[in-house]
N, CA, C and O of each residue as an XYZ file, in Angstrom:
504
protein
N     -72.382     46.835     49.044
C     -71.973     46.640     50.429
C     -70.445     46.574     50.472
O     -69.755     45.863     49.742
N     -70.071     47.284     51.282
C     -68.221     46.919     51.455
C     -68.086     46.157     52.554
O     -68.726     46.155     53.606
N     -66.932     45.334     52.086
C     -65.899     44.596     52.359
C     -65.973     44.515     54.199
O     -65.851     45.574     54.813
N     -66.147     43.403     54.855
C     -66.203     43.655     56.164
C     -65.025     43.282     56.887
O     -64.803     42.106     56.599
N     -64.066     43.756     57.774
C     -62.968     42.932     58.280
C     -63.197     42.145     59.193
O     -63.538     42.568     60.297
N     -63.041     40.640     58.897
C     -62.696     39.469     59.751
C     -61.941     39.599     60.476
O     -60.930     40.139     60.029
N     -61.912     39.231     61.954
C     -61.180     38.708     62.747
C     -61.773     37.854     63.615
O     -62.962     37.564     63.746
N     -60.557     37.389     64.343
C     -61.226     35.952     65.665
C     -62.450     36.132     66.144
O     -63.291     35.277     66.422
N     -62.533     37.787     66.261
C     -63.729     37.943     67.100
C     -65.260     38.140     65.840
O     -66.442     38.028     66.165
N     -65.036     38.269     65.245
C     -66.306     38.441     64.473
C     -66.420     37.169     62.987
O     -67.406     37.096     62.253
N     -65.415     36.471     62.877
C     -65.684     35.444     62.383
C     -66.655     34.791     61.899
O     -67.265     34.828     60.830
N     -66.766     33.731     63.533
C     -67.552     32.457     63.297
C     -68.999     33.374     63.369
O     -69.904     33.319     62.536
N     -68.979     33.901     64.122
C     -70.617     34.789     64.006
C     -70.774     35.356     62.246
O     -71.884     35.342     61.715
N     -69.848     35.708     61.678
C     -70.177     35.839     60.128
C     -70.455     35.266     59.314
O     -71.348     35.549     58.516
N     -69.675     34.188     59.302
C     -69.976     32.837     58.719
C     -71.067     32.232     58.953
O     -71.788     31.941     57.999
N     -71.466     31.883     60.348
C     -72.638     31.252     60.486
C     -73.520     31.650     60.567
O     -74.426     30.972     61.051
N     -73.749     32.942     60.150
C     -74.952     33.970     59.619
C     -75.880     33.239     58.798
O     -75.486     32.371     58.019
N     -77.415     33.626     58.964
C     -77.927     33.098     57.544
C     -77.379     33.994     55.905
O     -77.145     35.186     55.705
N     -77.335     32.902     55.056
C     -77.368     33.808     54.104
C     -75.714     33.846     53.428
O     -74.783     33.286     54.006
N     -75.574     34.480     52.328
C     -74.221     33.698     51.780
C     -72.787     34.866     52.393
O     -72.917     36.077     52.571
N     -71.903     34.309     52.546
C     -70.455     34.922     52.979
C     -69.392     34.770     52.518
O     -68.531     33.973     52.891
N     -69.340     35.659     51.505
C     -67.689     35.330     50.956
C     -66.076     35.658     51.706
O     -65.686     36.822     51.801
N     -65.542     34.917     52.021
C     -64.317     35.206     52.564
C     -62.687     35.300     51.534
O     -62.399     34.393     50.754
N     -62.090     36.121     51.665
C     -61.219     36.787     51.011
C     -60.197     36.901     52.211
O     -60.243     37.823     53.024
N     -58.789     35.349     52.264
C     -57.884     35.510     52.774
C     -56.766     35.902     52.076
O     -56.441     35.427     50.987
N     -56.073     36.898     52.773
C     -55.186     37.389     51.915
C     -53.780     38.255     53.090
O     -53.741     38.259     54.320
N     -52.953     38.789     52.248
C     -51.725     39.114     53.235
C     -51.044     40.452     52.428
O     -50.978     40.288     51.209
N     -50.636     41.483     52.832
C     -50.385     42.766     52.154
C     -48.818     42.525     51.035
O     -48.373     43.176     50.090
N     -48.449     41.509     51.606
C     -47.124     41.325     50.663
C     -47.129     40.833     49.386
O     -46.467     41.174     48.405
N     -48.264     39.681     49.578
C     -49.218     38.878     48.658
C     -49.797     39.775     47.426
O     -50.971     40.120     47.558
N     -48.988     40.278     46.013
C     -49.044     40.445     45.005
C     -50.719     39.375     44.223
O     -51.650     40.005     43.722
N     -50.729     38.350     44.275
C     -51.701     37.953     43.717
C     -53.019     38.311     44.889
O     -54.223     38.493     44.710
N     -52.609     38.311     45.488
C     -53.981     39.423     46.594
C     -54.301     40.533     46.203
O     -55.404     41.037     45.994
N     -53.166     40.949     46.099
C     -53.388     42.675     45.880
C     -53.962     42.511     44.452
O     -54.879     43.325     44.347
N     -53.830     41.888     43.446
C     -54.793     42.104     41.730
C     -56.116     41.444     42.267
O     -57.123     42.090     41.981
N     -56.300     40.420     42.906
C     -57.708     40.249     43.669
C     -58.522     40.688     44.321
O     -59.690     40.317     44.439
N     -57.898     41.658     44.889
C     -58.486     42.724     45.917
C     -59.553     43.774     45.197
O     -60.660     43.777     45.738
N     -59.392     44.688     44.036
C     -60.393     45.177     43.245
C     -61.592     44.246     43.075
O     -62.664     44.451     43.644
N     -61.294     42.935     42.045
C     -62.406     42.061     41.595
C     -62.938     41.461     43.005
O     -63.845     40.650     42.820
N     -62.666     41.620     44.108
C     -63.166     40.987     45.193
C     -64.142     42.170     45.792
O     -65.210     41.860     46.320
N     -63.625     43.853     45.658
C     -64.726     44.896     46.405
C     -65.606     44.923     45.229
O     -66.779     45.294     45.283
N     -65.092     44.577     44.311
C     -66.321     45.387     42.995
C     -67.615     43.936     43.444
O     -68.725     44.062     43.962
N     -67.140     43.088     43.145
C     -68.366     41.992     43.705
C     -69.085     42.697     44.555
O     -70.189     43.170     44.285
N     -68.446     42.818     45.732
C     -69.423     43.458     47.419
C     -70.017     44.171     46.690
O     -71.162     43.722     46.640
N     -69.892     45.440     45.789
C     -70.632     46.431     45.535
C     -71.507     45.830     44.730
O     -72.608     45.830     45.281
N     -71.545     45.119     43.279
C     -72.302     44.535     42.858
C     -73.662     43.429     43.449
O     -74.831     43.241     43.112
N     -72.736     42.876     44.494
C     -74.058     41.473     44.941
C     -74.095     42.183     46.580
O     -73.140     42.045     47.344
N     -75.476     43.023     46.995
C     -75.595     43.663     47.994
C     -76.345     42.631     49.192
O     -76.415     42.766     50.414
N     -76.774     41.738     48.434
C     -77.503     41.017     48.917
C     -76.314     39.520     49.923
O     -76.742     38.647     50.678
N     -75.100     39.731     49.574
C     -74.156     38.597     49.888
C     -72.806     39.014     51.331
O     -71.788     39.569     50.918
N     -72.851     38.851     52.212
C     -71.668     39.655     53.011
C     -70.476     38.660     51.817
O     -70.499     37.598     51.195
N     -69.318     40.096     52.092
C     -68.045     40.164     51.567
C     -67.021     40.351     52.638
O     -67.023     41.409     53.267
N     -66.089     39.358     52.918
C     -65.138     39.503     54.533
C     -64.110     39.444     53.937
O     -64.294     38.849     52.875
N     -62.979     39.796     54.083
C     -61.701     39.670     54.057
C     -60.670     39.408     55.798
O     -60.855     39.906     56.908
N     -59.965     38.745     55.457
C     -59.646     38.155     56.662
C     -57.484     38.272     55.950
O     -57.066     37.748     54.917
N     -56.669     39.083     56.936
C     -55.569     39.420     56.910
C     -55.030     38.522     57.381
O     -55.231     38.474     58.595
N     -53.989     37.212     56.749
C     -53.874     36.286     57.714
C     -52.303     36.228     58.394
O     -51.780     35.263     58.952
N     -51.735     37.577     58.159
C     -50.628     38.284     58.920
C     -51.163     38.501     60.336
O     -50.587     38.022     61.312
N     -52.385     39.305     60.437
C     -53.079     39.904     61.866
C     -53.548     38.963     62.013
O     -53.823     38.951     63.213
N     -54.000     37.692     61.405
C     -54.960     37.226     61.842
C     -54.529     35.348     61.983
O     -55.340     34.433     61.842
N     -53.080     35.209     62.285
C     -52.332     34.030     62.231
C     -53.229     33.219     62.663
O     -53.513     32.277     61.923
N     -53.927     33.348     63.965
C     -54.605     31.729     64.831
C     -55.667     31.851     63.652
O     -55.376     31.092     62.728
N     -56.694     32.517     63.456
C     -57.765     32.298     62.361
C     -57.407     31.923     61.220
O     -58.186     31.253     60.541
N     -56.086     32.285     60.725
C     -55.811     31.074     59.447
C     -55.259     30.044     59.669
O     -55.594     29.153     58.889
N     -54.226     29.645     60.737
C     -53.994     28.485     61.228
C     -55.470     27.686     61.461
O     -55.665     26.859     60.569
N     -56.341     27.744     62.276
C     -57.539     27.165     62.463
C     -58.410     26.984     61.156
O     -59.245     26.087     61.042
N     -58.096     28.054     60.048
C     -59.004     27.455     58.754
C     -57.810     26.974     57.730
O     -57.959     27.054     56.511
N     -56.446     26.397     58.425
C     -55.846     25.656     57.234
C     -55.411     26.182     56.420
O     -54.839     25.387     55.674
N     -55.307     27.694     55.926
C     -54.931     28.226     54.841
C     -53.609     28.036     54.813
O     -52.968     28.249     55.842
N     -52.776     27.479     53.295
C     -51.978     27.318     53.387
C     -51.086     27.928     52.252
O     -49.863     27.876     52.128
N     -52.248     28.654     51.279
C     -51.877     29.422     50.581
C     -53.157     30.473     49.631
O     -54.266     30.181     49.183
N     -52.279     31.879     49.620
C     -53.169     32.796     49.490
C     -52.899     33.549     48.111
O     -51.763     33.797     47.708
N     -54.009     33.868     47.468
C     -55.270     34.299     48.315
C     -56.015     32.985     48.403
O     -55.689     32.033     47.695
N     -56.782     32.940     49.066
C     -57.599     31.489     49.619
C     -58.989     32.363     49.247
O     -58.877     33.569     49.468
N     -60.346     31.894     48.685
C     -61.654     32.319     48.466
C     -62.067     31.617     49.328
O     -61.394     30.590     49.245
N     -62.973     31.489     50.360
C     -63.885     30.443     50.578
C     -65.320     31.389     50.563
O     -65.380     32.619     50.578
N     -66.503     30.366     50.526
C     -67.810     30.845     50.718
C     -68.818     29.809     51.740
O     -68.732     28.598     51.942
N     -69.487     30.516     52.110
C     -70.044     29.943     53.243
C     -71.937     30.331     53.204
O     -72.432     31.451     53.331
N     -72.710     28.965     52.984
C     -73.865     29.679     52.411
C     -74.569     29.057     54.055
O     -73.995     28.084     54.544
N     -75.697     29.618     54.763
C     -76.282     29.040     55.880
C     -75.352     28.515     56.884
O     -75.736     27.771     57.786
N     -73.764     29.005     56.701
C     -73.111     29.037     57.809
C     -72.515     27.396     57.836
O     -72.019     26.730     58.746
N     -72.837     27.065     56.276
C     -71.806     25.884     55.919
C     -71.040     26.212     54.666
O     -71.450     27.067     53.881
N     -69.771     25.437     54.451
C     -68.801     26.027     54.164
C     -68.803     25.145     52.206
O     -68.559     23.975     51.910
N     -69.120     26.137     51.437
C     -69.527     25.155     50.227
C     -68.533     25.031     49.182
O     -68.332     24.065     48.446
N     -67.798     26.417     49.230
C     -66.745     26.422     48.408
C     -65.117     26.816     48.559
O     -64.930     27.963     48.963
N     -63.869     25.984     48.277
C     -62.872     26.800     48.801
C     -62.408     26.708     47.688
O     -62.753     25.849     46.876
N     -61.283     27.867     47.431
C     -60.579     27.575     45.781
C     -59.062     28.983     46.932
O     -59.238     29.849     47.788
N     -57.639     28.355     46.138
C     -56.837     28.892     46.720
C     -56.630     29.743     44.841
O     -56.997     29.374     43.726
N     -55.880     30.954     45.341
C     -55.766     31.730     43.882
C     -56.894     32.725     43.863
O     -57.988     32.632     44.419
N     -56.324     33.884     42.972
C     -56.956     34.812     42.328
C     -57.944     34.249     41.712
O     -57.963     33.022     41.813
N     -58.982     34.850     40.955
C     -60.135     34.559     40.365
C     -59.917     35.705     39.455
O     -58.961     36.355     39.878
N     -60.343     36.142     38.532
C     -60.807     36.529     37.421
C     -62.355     37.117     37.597
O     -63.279     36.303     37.617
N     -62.565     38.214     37.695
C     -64.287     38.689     37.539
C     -64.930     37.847     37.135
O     -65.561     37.182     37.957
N     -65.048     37.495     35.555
C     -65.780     36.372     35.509
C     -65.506     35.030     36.106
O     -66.552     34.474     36.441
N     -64.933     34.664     36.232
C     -65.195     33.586     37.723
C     -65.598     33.620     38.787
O     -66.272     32.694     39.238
N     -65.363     34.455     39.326
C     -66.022     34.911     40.783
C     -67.559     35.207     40.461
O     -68.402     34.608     41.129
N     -67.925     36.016     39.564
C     -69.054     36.191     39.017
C     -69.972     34.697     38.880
O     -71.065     34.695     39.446
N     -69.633     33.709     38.301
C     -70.153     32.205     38.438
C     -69.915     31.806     39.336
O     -70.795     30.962     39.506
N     -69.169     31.780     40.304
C     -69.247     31.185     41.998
C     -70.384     31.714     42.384
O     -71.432     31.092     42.561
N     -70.178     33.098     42.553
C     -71.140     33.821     43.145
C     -72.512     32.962     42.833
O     -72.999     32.109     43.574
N     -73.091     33.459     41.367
C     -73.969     32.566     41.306
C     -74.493     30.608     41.217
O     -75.644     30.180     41.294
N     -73.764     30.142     41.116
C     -73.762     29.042     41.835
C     -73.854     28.496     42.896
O     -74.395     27.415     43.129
N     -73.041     29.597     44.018
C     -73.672     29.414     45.212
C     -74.804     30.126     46.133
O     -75.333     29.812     47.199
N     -74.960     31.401     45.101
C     -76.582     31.601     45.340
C     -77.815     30.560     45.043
O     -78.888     30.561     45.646
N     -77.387     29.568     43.857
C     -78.343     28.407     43.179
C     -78.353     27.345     43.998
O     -79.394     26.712     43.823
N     -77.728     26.914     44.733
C     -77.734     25.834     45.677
C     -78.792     25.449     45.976
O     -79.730     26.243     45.906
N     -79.049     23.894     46.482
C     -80.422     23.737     47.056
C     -79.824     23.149     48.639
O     -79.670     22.044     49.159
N     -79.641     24.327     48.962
C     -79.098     23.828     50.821
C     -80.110     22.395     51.160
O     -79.485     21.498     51.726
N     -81.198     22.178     50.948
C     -81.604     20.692     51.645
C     -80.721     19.890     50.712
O     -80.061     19.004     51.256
N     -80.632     19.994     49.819
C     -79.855     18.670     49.322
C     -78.298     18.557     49.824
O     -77.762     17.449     49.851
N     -77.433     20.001     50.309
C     -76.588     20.020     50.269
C     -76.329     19.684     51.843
O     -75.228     19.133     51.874
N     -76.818     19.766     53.063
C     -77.165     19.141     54.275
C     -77.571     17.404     54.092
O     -77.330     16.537     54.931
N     -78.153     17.232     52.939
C     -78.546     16.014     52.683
C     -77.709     14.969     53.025
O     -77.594     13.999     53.774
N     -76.926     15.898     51.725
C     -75.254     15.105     51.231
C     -74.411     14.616     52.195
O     -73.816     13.541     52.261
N     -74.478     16.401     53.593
C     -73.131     16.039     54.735
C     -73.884     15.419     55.563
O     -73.049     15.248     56.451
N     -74.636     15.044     55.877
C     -75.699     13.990     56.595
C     -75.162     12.531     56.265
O     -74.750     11.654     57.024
N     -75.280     12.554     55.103
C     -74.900     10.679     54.321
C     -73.813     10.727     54.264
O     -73.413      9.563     54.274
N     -72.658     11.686     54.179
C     -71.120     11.310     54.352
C     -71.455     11.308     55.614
O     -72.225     10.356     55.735
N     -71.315     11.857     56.686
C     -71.266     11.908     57.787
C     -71.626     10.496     59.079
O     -71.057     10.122     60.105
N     -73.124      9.964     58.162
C     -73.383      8.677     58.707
C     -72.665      7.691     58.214
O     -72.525      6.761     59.008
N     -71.798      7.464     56.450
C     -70.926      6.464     56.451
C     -69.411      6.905     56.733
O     -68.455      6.425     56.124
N     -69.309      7.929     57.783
C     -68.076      7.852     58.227
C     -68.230      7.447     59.993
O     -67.290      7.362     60.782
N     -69.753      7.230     60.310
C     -69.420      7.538     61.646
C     -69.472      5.293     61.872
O     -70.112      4.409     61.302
N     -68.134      5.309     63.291
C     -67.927      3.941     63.540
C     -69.410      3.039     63.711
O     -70.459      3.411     64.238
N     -69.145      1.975     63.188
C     -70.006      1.200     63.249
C     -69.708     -0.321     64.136
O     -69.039     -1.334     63.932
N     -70.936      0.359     65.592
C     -70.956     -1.084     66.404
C     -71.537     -2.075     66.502
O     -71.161     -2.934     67.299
């Protein structure tokens, strides 16, 4: 599968897709993007089963302002349209290769579990 382009408008509908979404922020000036950029399409082609987004965060200033990126390349992944992994930096094939599968291995009930119980000992107590 290739590489899909992110923007404002097709985003949050990507992300909160069922099913896993890798995002690939990055910027054309951005040298450690550009050696990431191969090991990031060869994945798409390899795992057909996973959307692959890249998101330009030159074109795409308010969408990286709104996800915080503060330095690129930024990975994040997004499995059931929650957000499980962020790592800023290049990756290495084999690394990306073990994300990948790790966050195919997930057990989403436990991982809803988890933001459930942070969530209730953060919320005020009257």
């Amino acid at each position: 599968m290739a590489t899909l382009e992110l923007t404002a408008e097709n985003f949050e509908s990507t992300v909160t897709d069922e099913g896993i979404t890798f995002v690939d922020w990055w910027a054309d000036w951005c040298m450690p993007c550009k050696s990431f950029a191969p090991v990031f399409e060869k994945a798409s082609e390899k795992h057909s089963d996973v959307r692959f987004g890249k998101v330009d965060t030159e074109d795409q200033q308010g969408l990286a302002a709104a996800a915080e990126i503060s330095a690129i390349p930024t990975l994040m992944a997004f499995r059931d349209g929650i957000l499980v992994f962020r790592q800023s930096g290049a990756l290495p094939p084999k690394a990306l290769e073990e994300v990948v599968e790790a966050v195919r291995g997930l057990d989403m009930d436990d991982v809803r579990r988890q933001i459930a119980e942070a969530q209730a000992s953060e919320a005020p107590q009257s």
